[in-house]
N, C-alpha and C positions, 0 to 999 in steps of 0.2 A: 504494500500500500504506500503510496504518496500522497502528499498535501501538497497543492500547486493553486497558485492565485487563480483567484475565477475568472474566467474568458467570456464574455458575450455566448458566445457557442456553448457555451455548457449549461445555460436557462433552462430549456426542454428538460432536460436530464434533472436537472435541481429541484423545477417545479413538479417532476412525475413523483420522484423519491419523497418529497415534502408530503404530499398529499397522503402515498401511503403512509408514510411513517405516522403522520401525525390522522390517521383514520380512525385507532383505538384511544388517542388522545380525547378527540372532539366527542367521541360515545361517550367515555368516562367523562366530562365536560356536559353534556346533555343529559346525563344521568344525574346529576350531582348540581342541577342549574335549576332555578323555576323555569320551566317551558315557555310562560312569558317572556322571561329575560332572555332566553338564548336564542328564544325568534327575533328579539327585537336587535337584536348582537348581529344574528347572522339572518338575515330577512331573506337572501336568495340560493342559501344554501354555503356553511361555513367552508367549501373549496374554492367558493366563489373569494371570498373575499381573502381565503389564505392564499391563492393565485397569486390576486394583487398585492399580498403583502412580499411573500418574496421574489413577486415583480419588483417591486420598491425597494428593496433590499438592495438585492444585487446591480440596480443601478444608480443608490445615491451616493451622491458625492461623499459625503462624511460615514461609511457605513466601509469597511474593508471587510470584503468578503474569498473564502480559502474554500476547494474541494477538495475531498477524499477521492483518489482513484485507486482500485485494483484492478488488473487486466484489461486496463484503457475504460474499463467502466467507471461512472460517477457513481462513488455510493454512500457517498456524504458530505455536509459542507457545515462550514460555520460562519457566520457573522459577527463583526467586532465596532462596538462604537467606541471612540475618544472621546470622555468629559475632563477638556482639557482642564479645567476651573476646578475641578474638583479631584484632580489626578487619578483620574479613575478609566480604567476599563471594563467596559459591560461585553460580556456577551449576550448580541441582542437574540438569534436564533440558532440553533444546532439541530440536525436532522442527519438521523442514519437509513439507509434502504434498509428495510424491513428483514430482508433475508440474508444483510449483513449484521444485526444485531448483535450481539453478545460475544462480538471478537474484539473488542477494544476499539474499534474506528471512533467511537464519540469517545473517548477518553482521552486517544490521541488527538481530536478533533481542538477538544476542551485544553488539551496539554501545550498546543501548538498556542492557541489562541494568549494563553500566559504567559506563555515567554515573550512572547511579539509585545505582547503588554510592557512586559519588564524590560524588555530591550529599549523601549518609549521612554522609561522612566516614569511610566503610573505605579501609585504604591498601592493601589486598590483594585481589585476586580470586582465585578458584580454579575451575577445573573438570576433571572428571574424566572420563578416556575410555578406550576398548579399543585395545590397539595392533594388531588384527589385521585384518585386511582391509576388511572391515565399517566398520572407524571413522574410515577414511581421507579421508572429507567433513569429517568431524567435525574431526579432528585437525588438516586444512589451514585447515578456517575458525579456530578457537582460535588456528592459528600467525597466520593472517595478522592478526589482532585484537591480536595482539603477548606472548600465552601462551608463558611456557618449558619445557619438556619435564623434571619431575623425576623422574627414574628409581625408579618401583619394583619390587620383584619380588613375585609374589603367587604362590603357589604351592595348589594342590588337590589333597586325595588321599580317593578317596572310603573309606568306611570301613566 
């Protein structure tokens, strides 16, 4: 496997992987949501607007984005924002292909993402995730990378 900056040409590939990976997210997500609120979240169907989200991604200016290849395949990527003001780097999204899972690709994903951090000179990282069922890959790779759990509570009321 390699991590090699993202190419325009690698979209297709990013946005198929995204979707599946993040398939059993948006269940456990819809499970775990008032039905209200996650219509009103995602009104035309959440691939719809996860598309667009890492359509946005991978072409904004302030957003450095890195894939995963094995055997010329894409089968992972990650996203990285600079809060220069605040020395901080976030990872803003991570996605593994589904039936690359549980070989280390997000870890190495995650692992890359921090040093490029530190080579920056940010003393912070941060990343963000779901506490409910769904994000439980996620959450175990972040712990094991050495992420702390800052509790917050977010609450929804559809209106």
């Amino acid at each position: 496997m390699k991590i090699e900056p993202y190419n325009p040409h690698h979209l297709d590939a990013v946005i198929r992987l995204s979707l599946r990976a993040w398939t059993p997210v948006f269940d456990s997500i819809q499970n775990a949501m008032n039905a209200d609120v996650y219509q009103a979240f995602y009104p035309e169907h959440w691939r719809v607007s996860q598309q667009k989200a890492v359509e946005d991604v991978c072409v904004a200016e302030d957003t450095n984005v890195w894939v995963a290849s094995d055997a010329d395949s894409i089968v992972g990527f990650v996203a990285v924002n600079i809060h220069k003001d605040d020395n901080m780097g976030e990872i803003y999204m991570v996605a593994v292909e589904p039936d690359s899972q549980g070989r280390g690709i997000g870890s190495a994903l995650v692992e890359f993402a921090l040093a490029w951090m530190k080579e920056l000179g940010m003393s912070i990282a941060m990343v963000e995730t779901g506490g409910d069922p769904g994000h439980a890959a996620a959450r175990h790779t972040y712990e094991k990378a050495g992420f702390e759990l800052f509790p917050v509570a977010r609450y929804f009321k559809k209106l």
